[in-house]
N, C-alpha and C positions, 0 to 999 in steps of 0.2 A: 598749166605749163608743164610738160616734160623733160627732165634737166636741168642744168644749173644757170637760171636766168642771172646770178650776180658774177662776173668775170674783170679780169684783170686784163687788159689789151695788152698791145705789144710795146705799145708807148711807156708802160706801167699804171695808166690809166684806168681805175673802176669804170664800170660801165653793168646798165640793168634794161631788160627787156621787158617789156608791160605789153601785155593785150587790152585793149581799151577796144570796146567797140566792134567795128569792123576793119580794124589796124594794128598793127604792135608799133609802139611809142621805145624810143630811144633814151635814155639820159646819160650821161658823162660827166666824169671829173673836167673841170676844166685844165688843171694840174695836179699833177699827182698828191693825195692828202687835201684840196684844194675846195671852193665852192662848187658848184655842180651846175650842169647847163640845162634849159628849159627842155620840156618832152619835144621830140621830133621823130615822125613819120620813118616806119623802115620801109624800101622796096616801092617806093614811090607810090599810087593814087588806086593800086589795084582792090578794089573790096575782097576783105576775106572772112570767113564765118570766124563767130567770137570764139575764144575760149580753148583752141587746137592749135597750140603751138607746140614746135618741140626746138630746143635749144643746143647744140654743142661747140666744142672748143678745140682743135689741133691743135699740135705741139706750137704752130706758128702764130698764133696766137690769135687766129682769124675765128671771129663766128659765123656760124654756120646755122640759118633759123630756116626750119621747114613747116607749113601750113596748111589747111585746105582754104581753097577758093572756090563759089559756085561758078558754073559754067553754062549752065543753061535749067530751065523748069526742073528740080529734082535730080540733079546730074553736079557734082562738083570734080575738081582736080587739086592736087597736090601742086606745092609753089616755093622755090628756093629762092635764099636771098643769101648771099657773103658780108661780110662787114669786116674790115678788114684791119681798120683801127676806128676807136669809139669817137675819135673828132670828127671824123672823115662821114659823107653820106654812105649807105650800103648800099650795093648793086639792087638795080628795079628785080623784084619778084619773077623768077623764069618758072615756066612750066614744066613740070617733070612729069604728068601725066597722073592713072590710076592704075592701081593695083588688076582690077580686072579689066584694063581699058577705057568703061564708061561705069557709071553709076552715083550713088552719092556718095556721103563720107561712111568709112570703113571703120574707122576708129582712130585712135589720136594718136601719131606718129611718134618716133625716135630718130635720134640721129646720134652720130659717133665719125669722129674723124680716125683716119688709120694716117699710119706715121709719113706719108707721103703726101699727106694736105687733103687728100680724096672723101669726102663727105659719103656715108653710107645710110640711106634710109628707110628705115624699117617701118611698116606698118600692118596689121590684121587686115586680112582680105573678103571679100565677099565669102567665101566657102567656110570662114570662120580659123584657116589657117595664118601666116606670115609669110609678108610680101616682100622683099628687098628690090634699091636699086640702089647703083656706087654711080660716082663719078669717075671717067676713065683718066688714063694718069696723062694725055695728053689734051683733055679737055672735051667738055660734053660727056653726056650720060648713056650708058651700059643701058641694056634693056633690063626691064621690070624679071624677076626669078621669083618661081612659088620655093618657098623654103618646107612647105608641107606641114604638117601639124592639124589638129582640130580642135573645134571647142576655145580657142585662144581667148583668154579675158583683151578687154581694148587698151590697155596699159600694159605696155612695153618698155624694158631697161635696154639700152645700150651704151656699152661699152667701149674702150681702146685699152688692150693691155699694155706695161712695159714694152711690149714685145713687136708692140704696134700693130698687130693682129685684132679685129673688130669681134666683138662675141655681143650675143643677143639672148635675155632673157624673157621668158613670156612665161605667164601665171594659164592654167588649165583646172578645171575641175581636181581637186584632190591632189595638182601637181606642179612640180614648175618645170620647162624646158628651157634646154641650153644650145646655142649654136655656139660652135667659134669656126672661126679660117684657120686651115690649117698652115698656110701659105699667106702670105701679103697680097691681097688681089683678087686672091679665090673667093669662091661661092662660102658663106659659111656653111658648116654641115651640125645638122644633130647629134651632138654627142652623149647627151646625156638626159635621163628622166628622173626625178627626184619626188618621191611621193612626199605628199605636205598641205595640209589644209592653209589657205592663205587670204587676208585679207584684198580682196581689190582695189586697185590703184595704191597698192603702201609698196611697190619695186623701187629698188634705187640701189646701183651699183658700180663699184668703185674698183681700180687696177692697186691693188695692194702689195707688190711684189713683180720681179722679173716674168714666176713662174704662174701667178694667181692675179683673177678676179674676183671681188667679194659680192655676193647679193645680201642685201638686206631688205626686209620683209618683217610685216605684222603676220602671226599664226592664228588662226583660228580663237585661242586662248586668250589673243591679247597679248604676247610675247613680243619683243622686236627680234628677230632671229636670225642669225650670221651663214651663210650657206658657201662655200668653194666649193665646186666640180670637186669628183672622186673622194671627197670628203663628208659626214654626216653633217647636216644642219645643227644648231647651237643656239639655244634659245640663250640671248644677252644678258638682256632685263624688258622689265615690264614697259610697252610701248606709252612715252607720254603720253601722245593724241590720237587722232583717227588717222591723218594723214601720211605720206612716204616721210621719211629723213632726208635730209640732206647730207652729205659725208664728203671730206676731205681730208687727205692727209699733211700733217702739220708736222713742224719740231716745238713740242713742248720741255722744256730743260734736258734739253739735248738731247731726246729721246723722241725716231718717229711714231709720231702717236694718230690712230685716227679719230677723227672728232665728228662729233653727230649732232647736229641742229632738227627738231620737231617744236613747232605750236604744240605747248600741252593741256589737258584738258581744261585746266584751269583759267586759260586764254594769254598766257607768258613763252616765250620762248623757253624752252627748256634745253641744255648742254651736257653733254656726255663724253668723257675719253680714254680712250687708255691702249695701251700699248701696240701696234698693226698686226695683226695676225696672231696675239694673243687676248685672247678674249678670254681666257681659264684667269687672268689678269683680276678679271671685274669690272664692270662701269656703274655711273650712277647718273641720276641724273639732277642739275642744280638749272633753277633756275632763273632769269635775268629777263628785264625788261619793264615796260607798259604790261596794260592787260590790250591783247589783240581782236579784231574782230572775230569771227569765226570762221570767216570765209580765205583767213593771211595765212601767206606763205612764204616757207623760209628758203633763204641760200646763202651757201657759205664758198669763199674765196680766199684766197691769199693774195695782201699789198704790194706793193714795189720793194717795200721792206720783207716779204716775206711772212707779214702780220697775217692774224687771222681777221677777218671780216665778215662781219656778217650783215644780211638786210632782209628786215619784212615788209612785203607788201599786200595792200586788202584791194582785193577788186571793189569792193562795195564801198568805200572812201577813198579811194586812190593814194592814199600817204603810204609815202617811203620813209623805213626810219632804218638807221644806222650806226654799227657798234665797230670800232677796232679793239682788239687785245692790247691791252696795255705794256712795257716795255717794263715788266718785273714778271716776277717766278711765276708760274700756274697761268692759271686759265681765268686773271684780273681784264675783263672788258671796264671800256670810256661808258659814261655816259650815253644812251641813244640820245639821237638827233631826226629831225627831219628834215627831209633835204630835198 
């Protein structure tokens, strides 16, 4: 999964998106803090290949899940669905087409909502560059744009900053690039190249600021590494696991702090925090939990209260387990649960 599969609705409702199969599975609070409702089918009866989801969230609090579907002997398509509150079914799966037209899957998409509800999705193209298309702001989809690039690894960050402006990061041999929009609307444009030895599939990135977006990244080393545009990269601390982080920003004793969720090697969720945009700060990381399978992954959210939340799921036993921060100082999580 691409993004933040664990999210708070607009009801204030948790709500998590699973790929099982040849479907992605629903579940929801049934009230807020509450029991939890049985899995349910997103996008109605359409089959879609396992394991290529991408997940996002507008300001409005609607999700936004994009996939590939096959379409014929060796030939698939891309496939959108809305959700709009987590009690509610989601819109059936619509066609959005392929990056080159026809062919099969290109690589494992992103998504990013921009501050007018407009769903933007990114994915690596047949040429090995990045593909985009948006939703237009009166409805229906913009044509497919080569955003250019080469060499693109098939893991893709995308973004919405403060600013509500979409930016799009993609890993390259030796490098990472940057798109952002200059405009609300517009095409995003290459701004930036950053030389950087980088793990595959460890992107994941967060709106820190009015004027900043943050990338986080495993280096070559084994570092988890803090990167904003026009700024040098910043090795954190040592990466617990193999996989991306998960990141949100929180108020930890009254200070916005952002917080970092990885499976670490040891098979525990492991937590990190400390100040948004000061990383010369420090982090560490403690960790909390069960032991996990190897295959679970993490996502973190904020409650209706504003709590911090966190949830792992393992494709290879399907358990969902479940932590709130607790309602004293620091970073005291409940008991998980399975739910």
């Amino acid at each position: 999964m691409n993004g933040d599969w664990l999210m708070r609705g607009r009801d204030g409702r948790l709500s998590v998106y699973l790929p099982s199969g040849d479907a992605v599975l629903c579940r929801a609070e049934r009230g807020p803090g509450g029991l939890w409702s049985d899995p349910r089918k997103v996008g109605g009866d359409q089959k879609l290949h396992p394991g290529l989801l991408a997940v996002g969230q507008g300001a409005d609090g609607y999700a936004h899940l994009v996939s590939w579907r096959p379409t014929r002997p060796g030939e698939s398509g891309l496939v959108h669905s809305t959700h709009f509150r987590p009690r509610l079914a989601a819109l059936d799966w619509y066609p959005i087409g392929h990056p080159n037209r026809t062919g099969d899957r290109t690589g494992v998409p992103a998504v990013a909502v921009d501050a007018e509800g407009r769903a933007h999705v990114f994915v690596r193209n047949a040429a090995g560059g990045a593909s985009m298309l948006a939703q237009k702001e009166k409805g229906g989809w913009g044509p497919w744009r080569d955003l250019k690039g080469s060499d693109v690894h098939e893991d893709l960050a995308a973004v919405t900053g403060e600013s509500g402006t979409v930016e799009l990061y993609a890993a390259v041999p030796g490098a990472i690039l940057h798109w952002r929009q200059e405009e609300p609307g517009e095409q995003p444009v290459l701004e930036e190249a950053m030389e950087s030895g980088i793990r595959p599939g460890t992107l994941r990135a967060l709106a820190t600021s009015p004027e900043h977006t943050t990338l986080f990244y495993t280096d070559d080393s084994g570092d988890l590494c803090v990167w904003r545009p026009g700024t040098k990269p910043l090795a954190l601390l040592p990466s617990a696991g193999p996989g991306p982080v998960s990141a949100i920003r929180c108020e930890l004793d009254g200070h916005d702090c952002t917080l970092l969720a990885q499976r670490s090697a040891s098979g525990r969720v492991a937590f990190a925090a400390y100040p948004t945009e000061q990383e010369s700060a420090g982090a560490w990381w403690t960790e909390s939990g069960p032991q996990l399978p190897a295959d679970a992954e993490v996502s973190l959210t904020l409650d209706e209260d504003d709590r911090v939340a966190a949830a792992t799921v393992s494709p290879s036993d399907g358990r969902l387990l479940l932590t709130r921060r607790k309602d004293e100082e620091g970073l005291a999580l409940e008991a998980w649960r399975e739910v």
